[in-house]
Biopython code that builds the backbone (N, CA, C, O; Angstrom):
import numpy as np
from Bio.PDB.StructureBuilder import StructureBuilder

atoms = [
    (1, "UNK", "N", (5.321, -54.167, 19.309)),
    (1, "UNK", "CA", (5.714, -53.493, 18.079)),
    (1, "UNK", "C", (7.028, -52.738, 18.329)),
    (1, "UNK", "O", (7.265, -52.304, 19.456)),
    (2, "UNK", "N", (8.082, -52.530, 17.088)),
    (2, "UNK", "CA", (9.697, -52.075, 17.675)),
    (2, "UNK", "C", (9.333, -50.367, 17.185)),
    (2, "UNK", "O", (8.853, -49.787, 16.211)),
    (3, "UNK", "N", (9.747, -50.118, 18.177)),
    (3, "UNK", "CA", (9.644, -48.426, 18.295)),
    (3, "UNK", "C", (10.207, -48.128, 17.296)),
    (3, "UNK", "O", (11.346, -48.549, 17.092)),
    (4, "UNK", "N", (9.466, -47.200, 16.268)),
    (4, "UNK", "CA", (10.096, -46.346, 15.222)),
    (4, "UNK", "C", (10.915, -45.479, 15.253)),
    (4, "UNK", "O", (10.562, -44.865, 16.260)),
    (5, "UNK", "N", (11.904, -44.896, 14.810)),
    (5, "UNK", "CA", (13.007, -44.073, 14.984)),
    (5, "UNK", "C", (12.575, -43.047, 14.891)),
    (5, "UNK", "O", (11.538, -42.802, 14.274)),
    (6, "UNK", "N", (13.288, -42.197, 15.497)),
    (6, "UNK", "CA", (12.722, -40.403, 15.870)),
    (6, "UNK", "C", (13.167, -40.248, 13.979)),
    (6, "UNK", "O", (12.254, -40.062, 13.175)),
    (7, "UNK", "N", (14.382, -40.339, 13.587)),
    (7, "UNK", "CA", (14.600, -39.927, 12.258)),
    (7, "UNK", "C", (14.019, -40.776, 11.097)),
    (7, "UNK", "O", (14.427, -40.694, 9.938)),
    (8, "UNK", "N", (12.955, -41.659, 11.551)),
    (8, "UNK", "CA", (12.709, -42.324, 10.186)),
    (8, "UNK", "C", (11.855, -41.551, 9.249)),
    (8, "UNK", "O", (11.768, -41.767, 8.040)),
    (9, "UNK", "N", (11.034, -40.335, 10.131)),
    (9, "UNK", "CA", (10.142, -39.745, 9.221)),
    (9, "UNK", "C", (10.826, -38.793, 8.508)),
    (9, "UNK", "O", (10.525, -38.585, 7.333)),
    (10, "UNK", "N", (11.586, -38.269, 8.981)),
    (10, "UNK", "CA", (12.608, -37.189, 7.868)),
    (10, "UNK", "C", (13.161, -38.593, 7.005)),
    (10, "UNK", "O", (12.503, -38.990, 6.043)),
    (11, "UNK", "N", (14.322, -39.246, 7.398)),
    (11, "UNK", "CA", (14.570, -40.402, 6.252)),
    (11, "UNK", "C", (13.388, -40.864, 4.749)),
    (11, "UNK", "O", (13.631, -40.956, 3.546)),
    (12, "UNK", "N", (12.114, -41.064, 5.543)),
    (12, "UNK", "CA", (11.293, -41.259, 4.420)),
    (12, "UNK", "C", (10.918, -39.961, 3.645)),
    (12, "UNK", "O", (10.931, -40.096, 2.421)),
    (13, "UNK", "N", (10.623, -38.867, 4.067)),
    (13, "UNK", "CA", (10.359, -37.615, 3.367)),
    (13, "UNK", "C", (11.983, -37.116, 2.278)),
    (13, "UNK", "O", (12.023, -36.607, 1.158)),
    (14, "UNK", "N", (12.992, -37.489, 3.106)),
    (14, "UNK", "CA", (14.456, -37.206, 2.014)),
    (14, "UNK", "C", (14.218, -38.338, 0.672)),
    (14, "UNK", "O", (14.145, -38.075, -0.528)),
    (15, "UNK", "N", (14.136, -39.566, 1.310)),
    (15, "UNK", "CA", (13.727, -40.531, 0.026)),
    (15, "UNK", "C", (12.460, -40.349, -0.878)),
    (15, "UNK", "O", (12.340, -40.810, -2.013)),
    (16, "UNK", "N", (11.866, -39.872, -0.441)),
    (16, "UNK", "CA", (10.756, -39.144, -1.579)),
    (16, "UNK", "C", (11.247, -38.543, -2.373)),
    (16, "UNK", "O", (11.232, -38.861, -3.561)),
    (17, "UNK", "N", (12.024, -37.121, -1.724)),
    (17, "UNK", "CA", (12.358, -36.260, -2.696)),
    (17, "UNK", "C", (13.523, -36.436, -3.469)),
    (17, "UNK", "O", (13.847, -35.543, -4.252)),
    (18, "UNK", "N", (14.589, -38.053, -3.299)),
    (18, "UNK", "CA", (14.970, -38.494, -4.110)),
    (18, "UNK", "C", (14.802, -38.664, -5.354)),
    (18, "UNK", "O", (15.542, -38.412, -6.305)),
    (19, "UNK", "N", (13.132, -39.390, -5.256)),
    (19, "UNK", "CA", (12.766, -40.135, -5.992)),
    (19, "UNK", "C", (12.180, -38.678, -7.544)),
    (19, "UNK", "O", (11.550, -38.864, -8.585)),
    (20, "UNK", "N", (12.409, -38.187, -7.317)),
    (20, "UNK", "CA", (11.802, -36.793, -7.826)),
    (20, "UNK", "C", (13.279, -35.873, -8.362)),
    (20, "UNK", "O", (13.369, -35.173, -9.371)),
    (21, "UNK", "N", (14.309, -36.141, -7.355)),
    (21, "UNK", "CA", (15.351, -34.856, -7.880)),
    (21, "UNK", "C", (16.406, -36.130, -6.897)),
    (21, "UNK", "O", (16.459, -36.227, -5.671)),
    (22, "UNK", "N", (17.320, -37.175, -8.182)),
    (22, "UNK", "CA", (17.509, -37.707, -7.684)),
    (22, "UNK", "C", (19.093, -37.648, -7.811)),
    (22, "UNK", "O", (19.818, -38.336, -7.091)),
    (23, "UNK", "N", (19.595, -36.744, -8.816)),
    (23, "UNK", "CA", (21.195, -36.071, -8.652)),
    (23, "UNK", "C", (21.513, -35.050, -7.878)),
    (23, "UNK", "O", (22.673, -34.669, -8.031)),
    (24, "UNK", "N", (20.504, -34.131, -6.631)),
    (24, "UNK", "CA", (20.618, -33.141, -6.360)),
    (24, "UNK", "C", (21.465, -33.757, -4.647)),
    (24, "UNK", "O", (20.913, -34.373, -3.735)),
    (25, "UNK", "N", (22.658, -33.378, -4.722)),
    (25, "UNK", "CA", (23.440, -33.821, -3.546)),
    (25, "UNK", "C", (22.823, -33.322, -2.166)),
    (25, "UNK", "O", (22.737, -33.943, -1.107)),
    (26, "UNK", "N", (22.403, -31.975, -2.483)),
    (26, "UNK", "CA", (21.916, -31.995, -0.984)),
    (26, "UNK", "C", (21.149, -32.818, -0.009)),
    (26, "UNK", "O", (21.117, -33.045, 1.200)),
    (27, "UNK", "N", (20.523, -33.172, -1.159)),
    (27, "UNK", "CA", (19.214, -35.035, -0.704)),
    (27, "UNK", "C", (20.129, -35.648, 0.182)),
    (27, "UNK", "O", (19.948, -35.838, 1.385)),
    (28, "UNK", "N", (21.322, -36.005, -0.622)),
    (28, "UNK", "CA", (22.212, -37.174, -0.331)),
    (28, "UNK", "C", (23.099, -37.212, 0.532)),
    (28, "UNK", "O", (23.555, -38.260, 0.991)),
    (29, "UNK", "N", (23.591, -35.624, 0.986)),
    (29, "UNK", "CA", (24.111, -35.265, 2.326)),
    (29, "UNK", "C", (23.261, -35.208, 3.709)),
    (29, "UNK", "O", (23.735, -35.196, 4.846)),
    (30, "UNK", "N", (22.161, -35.182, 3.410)),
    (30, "UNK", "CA", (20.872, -34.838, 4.327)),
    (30, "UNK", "C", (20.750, -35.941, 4.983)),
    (30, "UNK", "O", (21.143, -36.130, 6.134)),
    (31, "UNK", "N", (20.116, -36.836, 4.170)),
    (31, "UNK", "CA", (20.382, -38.346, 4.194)),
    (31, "UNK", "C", (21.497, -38.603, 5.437)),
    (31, "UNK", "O", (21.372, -38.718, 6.656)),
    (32, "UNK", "N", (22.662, -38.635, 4.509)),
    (32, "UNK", "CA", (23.712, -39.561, 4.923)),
    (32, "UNK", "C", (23.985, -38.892, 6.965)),
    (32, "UNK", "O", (24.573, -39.432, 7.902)),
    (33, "UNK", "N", (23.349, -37.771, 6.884)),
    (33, "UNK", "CA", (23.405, -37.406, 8.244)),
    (33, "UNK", "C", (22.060, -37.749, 9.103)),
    (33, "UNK", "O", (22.047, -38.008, 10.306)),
    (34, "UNK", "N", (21.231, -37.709, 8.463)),
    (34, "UNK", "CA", (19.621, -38.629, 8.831)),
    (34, "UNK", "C", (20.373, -40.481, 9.123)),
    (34, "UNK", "O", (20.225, -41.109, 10.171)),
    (35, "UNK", "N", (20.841, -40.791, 8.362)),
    (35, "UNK", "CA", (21.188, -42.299, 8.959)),
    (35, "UNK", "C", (22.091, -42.365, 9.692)),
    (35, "UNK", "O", (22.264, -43.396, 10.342)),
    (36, "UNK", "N", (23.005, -41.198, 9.816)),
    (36, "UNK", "CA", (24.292, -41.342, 10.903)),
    (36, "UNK", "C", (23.529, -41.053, 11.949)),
    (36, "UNK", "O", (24.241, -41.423, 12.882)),
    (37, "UNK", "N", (22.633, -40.671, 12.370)),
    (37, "UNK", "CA", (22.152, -40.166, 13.731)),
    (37, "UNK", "C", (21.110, -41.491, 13.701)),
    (37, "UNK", "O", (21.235, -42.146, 14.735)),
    (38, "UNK", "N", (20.466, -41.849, 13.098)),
    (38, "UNK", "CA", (19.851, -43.256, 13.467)),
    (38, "UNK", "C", (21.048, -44.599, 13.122)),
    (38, "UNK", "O", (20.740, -45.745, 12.797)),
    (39, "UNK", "N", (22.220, -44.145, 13.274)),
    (39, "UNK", "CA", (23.174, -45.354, 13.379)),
    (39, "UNK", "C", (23.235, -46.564, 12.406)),
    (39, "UNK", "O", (23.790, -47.639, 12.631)),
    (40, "UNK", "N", (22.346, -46.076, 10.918)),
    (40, "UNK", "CA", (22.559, -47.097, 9.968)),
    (40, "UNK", "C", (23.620, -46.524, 9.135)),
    (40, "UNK", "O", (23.481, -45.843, 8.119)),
    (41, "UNK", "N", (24.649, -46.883, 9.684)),
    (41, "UNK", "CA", (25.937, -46.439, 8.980)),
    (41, "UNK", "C", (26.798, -46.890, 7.447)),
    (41, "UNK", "O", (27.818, -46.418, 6.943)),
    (42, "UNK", "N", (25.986, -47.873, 7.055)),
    (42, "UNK", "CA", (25.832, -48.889, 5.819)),
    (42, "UNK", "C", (25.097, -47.267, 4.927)),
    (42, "UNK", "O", (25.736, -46.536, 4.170)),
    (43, "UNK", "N", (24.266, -47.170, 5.163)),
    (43, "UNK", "CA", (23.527, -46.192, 4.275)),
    (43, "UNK", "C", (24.088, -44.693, 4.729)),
    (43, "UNK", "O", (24.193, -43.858, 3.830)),
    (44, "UNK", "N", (24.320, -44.453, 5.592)),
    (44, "UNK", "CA", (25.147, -43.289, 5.591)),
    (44, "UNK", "C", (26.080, -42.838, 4.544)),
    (44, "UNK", "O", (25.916, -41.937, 3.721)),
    (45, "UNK", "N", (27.312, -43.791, 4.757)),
    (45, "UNK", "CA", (28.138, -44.238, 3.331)),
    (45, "UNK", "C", (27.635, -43.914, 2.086)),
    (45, "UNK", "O", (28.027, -43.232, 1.139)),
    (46, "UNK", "N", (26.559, -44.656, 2.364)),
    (46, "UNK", "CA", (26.291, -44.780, 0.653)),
    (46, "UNK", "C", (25.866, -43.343, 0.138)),
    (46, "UNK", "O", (26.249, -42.933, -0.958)),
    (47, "UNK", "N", (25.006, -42.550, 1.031)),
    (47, "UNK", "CA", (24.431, -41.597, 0.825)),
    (47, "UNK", "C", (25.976, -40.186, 1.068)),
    (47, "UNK", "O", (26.123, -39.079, 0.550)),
    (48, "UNK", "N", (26.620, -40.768, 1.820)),
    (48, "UNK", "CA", (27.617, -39.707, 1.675)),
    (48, "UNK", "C", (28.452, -39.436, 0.055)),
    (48, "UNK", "O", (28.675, -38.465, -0.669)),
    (49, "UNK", "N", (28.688, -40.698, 0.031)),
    (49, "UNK", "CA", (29.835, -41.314, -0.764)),
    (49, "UNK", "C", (28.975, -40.616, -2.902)),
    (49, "UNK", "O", (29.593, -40.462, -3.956)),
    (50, "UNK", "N", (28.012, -40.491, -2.706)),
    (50, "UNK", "CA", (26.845, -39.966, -3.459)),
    (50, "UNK", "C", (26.657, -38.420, -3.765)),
    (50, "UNK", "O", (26.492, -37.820, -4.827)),
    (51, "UNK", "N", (26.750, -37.949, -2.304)),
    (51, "UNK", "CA", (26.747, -36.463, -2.651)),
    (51, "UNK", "C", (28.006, -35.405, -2.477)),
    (51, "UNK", "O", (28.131, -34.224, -2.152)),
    (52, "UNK", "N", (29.252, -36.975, -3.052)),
    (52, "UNK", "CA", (30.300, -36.675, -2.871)),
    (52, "UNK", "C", (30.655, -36.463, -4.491)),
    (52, "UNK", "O", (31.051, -35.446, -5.061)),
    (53, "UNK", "N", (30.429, -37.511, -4.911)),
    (53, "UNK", "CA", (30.281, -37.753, -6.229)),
    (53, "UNK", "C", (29.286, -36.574, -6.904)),
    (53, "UNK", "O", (29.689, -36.114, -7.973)),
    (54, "UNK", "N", (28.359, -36.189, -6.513)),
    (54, "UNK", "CA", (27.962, -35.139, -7.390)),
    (54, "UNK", "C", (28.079, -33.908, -6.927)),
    (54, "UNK", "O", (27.113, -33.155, -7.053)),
    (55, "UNK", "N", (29.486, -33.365, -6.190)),
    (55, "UNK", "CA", (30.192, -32.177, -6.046)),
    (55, "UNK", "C", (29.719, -31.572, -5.027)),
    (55, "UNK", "O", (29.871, -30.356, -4.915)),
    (56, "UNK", "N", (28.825, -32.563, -3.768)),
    (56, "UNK", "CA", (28.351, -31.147, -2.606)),
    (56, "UNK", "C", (30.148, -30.710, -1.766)),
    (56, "UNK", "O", (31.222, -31.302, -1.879)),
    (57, "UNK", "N", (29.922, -29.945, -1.280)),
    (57, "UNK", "CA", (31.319, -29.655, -1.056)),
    (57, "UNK", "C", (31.547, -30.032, 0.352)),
    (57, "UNK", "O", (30.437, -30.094, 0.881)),
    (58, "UNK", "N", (32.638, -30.363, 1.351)),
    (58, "UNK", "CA", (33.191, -30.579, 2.575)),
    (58, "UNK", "C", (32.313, -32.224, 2.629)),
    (58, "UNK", "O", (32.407, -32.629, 3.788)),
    (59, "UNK", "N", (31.685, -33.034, 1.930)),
    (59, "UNK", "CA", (31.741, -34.446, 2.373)),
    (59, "UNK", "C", (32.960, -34.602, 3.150)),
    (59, "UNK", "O", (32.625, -35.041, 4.250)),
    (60, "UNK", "N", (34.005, -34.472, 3.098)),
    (60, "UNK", "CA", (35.069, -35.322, 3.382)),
    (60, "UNK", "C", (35.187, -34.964, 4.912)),
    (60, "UNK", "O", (35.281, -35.926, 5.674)),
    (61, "UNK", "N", (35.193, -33.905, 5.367)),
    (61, "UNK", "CA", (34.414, -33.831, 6.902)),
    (61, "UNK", "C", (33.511, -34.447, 7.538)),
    (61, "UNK", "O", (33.693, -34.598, 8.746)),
    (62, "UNK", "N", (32.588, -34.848, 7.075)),
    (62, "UNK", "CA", (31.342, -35.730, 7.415)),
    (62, "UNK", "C", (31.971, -37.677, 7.179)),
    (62, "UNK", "O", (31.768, -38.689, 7.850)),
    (63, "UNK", "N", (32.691, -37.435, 6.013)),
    (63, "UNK", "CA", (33.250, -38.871, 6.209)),
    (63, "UNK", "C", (34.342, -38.870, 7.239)),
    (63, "UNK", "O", (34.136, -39.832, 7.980)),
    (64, "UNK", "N", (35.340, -38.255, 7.584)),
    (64, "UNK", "CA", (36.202, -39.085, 8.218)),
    (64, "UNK", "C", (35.710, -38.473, 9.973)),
    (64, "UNK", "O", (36.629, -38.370, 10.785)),
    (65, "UNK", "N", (34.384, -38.138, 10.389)),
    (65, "UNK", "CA", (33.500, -38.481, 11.339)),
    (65, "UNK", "C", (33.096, -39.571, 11.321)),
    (65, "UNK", "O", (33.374, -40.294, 12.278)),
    (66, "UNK", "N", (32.185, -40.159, 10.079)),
    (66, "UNK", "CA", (31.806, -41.290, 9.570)),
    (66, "UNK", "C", (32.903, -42.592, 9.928)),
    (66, "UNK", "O", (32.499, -43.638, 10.436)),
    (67, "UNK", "N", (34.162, -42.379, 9.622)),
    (67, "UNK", "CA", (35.191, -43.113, 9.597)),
    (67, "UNK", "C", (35.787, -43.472, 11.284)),
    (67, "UNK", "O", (36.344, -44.556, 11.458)),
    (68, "UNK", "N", (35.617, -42.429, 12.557)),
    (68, "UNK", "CA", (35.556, -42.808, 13.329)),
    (68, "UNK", "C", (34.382, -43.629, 14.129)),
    (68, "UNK", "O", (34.856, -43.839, 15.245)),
    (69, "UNK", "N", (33.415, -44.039, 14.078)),
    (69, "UNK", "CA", (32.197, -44.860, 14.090)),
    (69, "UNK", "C", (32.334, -46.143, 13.742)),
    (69, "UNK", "O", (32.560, -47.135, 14.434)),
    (70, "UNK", "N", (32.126, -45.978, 12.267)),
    (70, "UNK", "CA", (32.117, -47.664, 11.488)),
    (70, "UNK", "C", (33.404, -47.375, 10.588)),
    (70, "UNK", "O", (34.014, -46.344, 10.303)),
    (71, "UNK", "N", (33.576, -48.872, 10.228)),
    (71, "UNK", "CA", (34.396, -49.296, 8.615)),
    (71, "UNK", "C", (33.925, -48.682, 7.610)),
    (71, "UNK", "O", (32.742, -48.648, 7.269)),
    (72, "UNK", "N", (34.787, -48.196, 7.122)),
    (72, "UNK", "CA", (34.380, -47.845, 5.447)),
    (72, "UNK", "C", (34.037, -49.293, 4.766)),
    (72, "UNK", "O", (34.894, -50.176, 4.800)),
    (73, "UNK", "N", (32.786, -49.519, 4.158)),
    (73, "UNK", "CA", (32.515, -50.668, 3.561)),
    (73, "UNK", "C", (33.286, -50.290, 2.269)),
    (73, "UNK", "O", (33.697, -49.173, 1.953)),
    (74, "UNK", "N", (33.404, -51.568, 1.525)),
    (74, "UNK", "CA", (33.583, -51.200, -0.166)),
    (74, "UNK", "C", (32.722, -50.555, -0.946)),
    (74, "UNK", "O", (31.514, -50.773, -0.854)),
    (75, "UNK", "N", (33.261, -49.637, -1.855)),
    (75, "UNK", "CA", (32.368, -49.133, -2.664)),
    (75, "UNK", "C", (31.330, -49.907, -3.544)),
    (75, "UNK", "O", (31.463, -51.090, -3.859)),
    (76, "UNK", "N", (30.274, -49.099, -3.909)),
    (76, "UNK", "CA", (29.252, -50.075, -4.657)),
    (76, "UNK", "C", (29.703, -49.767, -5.678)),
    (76, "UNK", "O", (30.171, -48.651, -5.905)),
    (77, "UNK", "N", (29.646, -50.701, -6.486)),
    (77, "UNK", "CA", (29.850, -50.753, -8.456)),
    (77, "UNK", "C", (28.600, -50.819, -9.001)),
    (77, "UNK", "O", (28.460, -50.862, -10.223)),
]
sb = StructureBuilder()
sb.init_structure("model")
sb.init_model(0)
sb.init_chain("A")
sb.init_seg("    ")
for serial, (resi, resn, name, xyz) in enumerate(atoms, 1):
    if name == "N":
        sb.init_residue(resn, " ", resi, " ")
    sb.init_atom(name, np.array(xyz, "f"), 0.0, 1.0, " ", f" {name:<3s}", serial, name[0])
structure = sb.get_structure()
């Protein structure tokens, strides 16, 4: 069986409370640092790029950390 990630149980408890309060950026910064430390950097993005968009403040610190790691993928439409 593949060893579960130390951060998947916070990951699943942030996506809960998505699912419940799902414009509240702090979720989405939380997140996007919950998947940068488990190295799914695809969802990092997304989750940054999110609670960027709904005004948490200093994303742009956390992205261009983000930006030394991986590619900026394209934005989702």
């Amino acid at each position: 069986m593949e060893q579960q990630s130390k951060y998947r149980a916070t990951i699943e408890g942030l996506e809960r409370a998505l699912k419940t309060f799902p414009d509240d950026p702090r979720f989405h910064f939380a997140l996007a640092g919950a998947y940068f430390l488990d190295r799914d950097f695809k969802a990092a993005w997304r989750h940054a790029r999110k609670a960027q968009q709904l005004g948490f403040p200093n994303v742009e610190e956390f992205l261009a950390t983000l930006r030394e790691v991986s590619e900026e993928p394209p934005a989702e439409g």
